[in-house]
N, CA, C and O of each residue as an XYZ file, in Angstrom:
120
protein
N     -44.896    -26.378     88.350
C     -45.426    -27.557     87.651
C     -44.276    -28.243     86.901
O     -43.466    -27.500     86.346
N     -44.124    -29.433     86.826
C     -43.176    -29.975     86.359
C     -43.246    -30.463     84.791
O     -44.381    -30.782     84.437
N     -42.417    -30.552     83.987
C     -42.303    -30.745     82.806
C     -43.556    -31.702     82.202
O     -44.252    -31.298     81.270
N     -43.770    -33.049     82.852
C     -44.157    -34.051     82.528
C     -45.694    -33.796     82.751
O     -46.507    -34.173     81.907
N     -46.038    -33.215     83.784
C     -47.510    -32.765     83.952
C     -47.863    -32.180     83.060
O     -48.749    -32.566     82.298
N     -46.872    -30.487     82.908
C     -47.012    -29.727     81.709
C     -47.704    -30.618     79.929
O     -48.774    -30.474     79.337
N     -46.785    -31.265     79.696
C     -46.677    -32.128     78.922
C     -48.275    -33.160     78.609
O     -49.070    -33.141     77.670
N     -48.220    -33.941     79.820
C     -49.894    -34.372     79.914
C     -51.345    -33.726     79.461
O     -52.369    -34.020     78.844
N     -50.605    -32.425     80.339
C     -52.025    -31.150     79.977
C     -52.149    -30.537     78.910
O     -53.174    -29.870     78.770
N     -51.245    -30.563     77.929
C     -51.090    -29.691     76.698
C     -52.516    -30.620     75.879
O     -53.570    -30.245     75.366
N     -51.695    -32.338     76.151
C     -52.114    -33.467     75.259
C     -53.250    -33.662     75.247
O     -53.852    -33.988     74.224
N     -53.827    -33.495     76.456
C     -55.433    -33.487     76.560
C     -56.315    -32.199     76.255
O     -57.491    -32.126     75.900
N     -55.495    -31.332     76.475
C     -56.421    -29.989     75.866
C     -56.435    -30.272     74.096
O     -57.475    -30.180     73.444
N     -55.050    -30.636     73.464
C     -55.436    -30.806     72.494
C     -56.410    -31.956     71.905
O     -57.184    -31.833     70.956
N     -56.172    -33.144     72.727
C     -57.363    -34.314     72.399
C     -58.658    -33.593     72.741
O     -59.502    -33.934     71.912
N     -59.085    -32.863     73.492
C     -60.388    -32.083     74.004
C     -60.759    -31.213     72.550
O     -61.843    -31.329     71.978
N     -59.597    -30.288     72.057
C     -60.219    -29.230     71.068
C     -60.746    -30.723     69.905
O     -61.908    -30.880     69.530
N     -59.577    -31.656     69.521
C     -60.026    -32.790     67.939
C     -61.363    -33.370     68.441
O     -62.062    -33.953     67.613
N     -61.721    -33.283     69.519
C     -62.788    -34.184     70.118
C     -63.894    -32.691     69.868
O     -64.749    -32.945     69.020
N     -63.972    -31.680     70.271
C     -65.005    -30.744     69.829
C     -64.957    -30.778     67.951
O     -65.986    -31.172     67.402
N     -64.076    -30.471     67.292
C     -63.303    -30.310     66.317
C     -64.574    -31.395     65.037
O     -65.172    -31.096     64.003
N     -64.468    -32.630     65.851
C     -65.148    -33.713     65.144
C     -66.662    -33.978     65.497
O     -67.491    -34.496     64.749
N     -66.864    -33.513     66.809
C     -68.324    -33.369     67.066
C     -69.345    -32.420     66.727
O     -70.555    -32.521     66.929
N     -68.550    -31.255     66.052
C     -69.171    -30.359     65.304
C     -69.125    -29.977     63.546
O     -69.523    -29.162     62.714
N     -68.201    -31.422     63.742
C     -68.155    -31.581     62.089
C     -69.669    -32.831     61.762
O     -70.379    -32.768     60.758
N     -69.838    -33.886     62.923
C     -70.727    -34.681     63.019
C     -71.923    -33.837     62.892
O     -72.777    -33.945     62.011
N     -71.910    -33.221     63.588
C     -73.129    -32.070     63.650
C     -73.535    -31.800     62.279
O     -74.512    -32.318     61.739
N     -72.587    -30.805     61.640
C     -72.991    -30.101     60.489
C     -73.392    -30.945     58.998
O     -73.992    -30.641     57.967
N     -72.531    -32.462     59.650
C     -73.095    -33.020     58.839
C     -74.824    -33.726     58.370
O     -75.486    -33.942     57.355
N     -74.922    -33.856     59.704
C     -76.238    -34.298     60.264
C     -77.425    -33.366     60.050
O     -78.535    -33.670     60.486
C-alpha cells in the first residue's frame, strides 16, 4: 500500500471515530 492511500485511510477512520464521538454525545444529550 502506498504512503498516500495509507495516509487517506488513517483520515477517514479518524473522521469516522469524531463522527461516532459526536453522535453519541448528541445522544446522551437528548
Amino acid at each position: 500500500m502506498d504512503r498516500g492511500g495509507l495516509t487517506l485511510y488513517h483520515m477517514l477512520s479518524h473522521a469516522y471515530e469524531v463522527c461516532m464521538v459526536v453522535e453519541h454525545k448528541s445522544y446522551s444529550v437528548a
